[in-house]
Structure formats: C-alpha cells, structure tokens
N, CA, C and O of each residue as an XYZ file, in Angstrom:
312
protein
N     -13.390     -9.263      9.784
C     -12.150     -8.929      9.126
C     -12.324     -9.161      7.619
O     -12.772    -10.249      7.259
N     -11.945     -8.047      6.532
C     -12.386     -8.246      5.386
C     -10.963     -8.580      5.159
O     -10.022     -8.447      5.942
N     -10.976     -9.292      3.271
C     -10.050    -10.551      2.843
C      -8.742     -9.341      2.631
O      -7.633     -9.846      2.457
N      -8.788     -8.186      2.634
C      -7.758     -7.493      2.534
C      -6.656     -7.328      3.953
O      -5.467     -7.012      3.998
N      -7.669     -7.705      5.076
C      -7.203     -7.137      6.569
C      -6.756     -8.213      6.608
O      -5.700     -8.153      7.238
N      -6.987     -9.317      6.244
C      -6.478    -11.116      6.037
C      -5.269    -11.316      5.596
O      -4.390    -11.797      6.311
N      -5.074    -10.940      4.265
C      -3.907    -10.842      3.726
C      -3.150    -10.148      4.272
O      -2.201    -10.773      4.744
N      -3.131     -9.108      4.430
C      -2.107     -7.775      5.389
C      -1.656     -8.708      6.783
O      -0.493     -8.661      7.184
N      -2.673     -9.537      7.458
C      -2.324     -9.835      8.465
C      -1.218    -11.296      8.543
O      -0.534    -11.788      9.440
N      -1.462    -11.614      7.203
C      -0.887    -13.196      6.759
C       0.611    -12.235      6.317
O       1.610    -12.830      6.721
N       0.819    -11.421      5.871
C       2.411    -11.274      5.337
C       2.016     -9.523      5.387
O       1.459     -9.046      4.399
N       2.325     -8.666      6.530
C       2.142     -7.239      6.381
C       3.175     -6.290      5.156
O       2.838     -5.265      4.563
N       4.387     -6.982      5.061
C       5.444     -6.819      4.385
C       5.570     -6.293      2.935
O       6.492     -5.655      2.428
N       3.913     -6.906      2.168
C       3.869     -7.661      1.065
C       3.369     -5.919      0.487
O       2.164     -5.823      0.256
N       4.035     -4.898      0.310
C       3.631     -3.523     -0.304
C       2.568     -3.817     -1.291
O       1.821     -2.841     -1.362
N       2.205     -4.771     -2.078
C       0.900     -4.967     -3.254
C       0.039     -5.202     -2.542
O      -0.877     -4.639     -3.143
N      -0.512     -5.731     -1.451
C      -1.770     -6.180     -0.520
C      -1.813     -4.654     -0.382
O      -2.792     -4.179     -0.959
N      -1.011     -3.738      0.232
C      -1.816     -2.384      0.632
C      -1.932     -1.932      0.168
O      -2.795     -1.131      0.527
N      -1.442     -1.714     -1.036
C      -1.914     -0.814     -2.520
C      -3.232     -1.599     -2.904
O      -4.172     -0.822     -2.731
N      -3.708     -2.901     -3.384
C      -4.621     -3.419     -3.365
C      -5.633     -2.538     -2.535
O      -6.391     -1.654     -2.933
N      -5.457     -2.959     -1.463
C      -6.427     -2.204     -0.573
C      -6.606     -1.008     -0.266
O      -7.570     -0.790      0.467
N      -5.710      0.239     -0.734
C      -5.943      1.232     -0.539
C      -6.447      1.545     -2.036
O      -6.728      2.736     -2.176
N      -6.580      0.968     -2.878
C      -6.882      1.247     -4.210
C      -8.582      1.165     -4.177
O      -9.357      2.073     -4.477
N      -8.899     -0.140     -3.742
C     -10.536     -0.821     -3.312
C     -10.957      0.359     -2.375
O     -11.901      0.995     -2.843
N     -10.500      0.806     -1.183
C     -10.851      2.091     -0.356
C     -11.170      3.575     -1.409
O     -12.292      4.076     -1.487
N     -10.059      4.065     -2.090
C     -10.336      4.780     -2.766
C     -11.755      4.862     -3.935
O     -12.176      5.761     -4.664
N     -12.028      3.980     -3.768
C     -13.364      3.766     -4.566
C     -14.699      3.213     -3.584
O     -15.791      3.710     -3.857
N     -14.651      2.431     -2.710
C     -15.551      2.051     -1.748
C     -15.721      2.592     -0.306
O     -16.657      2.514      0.491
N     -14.428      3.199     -0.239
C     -14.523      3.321      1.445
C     -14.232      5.056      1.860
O     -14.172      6.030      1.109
N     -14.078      4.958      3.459
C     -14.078      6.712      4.329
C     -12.648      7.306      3.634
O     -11.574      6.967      3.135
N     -13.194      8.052      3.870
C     -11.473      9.458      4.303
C     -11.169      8.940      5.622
O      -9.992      8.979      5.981
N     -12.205      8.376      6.540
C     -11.001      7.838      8.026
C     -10.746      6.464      7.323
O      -9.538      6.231      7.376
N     -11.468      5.415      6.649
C     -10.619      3.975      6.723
C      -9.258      4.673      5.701
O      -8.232      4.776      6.374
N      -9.151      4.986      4.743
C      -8.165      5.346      4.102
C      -7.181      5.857      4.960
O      -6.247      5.056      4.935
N      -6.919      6.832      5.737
C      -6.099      7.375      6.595
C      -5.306      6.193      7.369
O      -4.099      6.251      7.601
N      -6.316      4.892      7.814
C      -6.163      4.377      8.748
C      -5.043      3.374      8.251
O      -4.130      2.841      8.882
N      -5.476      3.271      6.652
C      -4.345      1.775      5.763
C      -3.355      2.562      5.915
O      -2.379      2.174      6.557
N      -3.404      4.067      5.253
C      -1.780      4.502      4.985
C      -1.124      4.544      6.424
O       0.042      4.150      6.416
N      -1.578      4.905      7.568
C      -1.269      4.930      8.806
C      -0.393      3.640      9.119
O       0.823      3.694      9.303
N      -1.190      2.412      9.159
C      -1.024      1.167      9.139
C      -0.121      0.766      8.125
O       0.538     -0.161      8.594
N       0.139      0.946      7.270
C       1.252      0.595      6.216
C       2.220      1.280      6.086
O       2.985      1.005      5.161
N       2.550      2.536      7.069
C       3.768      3.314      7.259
C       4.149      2.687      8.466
O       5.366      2.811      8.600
N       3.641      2.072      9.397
C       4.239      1.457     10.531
C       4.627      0.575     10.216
O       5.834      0.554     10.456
N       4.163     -0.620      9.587
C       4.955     -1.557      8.485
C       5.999     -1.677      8.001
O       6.921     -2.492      8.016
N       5.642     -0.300      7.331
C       6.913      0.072      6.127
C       7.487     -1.527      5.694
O       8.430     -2.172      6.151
N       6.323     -1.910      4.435
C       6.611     -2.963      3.690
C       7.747     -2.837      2.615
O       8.174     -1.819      2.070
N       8.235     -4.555      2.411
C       9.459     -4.217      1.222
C       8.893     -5.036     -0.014
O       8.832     -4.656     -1.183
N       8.696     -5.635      0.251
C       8.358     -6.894     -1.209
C       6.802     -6.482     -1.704
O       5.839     -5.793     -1.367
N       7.235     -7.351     -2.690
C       5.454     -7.046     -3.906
C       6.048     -6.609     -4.998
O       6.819     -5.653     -5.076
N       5.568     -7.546     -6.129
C       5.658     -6.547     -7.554
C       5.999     -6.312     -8.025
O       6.873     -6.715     -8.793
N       5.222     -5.017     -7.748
C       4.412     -3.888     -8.098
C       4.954     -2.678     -7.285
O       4.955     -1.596     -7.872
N       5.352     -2.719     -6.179
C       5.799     -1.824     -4.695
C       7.257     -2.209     -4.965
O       7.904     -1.289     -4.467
N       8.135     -3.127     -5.518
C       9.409     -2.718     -5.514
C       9.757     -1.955     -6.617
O      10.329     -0.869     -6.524
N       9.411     -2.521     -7.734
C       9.561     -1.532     -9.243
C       9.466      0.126     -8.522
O      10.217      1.078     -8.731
N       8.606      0.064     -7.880
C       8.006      1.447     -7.973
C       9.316      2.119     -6.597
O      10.016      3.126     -6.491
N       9.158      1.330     -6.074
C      10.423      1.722     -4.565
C      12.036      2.046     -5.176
O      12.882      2.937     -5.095
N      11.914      1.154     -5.612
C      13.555      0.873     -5.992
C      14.013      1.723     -7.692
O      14.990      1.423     -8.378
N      13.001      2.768     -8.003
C      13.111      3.293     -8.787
C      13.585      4.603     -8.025
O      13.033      5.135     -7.063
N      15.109      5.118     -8.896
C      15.661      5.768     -8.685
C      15.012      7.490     -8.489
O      15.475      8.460     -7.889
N      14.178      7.366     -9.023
C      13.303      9.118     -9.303
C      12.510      9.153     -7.927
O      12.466     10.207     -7.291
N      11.860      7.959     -7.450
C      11.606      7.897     -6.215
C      12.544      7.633     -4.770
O      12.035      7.425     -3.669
N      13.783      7.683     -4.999
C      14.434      7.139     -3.362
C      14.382      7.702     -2.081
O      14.572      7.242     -0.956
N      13.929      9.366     -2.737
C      13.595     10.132     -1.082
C      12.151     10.139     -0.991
O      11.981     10.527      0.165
N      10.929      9.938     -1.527
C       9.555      9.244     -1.346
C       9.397      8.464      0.112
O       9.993      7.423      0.391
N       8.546      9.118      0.926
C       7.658      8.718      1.837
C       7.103      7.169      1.720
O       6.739      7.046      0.550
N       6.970      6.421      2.149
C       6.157      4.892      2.347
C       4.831      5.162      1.806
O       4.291      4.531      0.897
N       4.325      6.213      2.480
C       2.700      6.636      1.926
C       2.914      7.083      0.635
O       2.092      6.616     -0.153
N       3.765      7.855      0.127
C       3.649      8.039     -1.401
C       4.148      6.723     -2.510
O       3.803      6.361     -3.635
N       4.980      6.345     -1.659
C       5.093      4.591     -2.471
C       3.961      4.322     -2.470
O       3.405      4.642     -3.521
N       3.255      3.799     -1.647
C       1.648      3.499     -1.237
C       0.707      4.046     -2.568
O       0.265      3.247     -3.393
N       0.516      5.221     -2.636
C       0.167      6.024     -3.608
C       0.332      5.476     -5.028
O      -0.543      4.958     -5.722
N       1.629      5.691     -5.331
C       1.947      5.679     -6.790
C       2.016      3.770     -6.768
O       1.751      3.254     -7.853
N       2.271      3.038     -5.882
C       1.386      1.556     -6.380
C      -0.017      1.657     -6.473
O      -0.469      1.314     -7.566
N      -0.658      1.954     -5.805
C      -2.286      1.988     -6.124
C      -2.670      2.172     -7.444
O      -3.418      1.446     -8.099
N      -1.913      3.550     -7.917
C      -2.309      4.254     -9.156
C      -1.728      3.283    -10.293
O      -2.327      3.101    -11.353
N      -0.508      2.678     -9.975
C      -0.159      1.765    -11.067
C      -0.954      0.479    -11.263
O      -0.960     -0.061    -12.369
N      -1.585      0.000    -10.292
C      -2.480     -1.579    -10.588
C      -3.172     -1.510    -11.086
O      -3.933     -0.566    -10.876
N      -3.540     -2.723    -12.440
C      -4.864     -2.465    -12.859
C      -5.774     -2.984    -12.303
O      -6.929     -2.760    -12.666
C-alpha cells in the first residue's frame, strides 16, 4: 500500500489526499491506476481539504462532477 492509499484510507473524505494523488499519477502512473483514483474518489465523494473546498464551494463550479472537482484540485496544487 503506497503512503497515498494510506492516507485515503486514514480519512477518505479529505478531497486534497486525492488530488495529491491523482496529481503524482498524472506524472508517474497508468491510464488504468488513474481511472481507478477518480473511480474511487467519486464513490467517496469527499468534502473537506483546502484546497477541494475553495475549489467546491466556488460558485462557477456548483453543477461540476466530483471527478472534475478532482481535476481542477490537482491542477491547482503546487
């Protein structure tokens, strides 16, 4: 279990752990592990983090998908 599947598993909730990790995927990992976080983090459907509420609770986004929250946190972390 890598330290990302750790964290996710310690608080799944936490929307910045899966952006974290889908951010690290986007650069290290498959087109299937990637599929598999956003998969896994839409069943979730996390609320807290951040980084993931700014971005949630922003009005331009309120009809946005979980996976495109997902998305546009990734792209925002440095």
């Amino acid at each position: 279990m890598t330290w990302f599947e750790k964290a996710i598993v310690a608080n799944s909730d936490l929307g910045d752990v899966w952006a974290w990790y889908y951010k690290f995927l986007l650069q290290h990992g498959t087109d299937e592990k990637r599929e598999d976080v956003v998969s896994k983090c839409t069943a979730s459907d996390p609320k807290h983090g951040e980084v993931w509420q700014s971005i949630a609770k922003d009005p331009s986004n309120a009809y946005k998908s979980t996976e495109e929250i997902l998305k546009l946190t990734a792209e925002r972390l440095n």
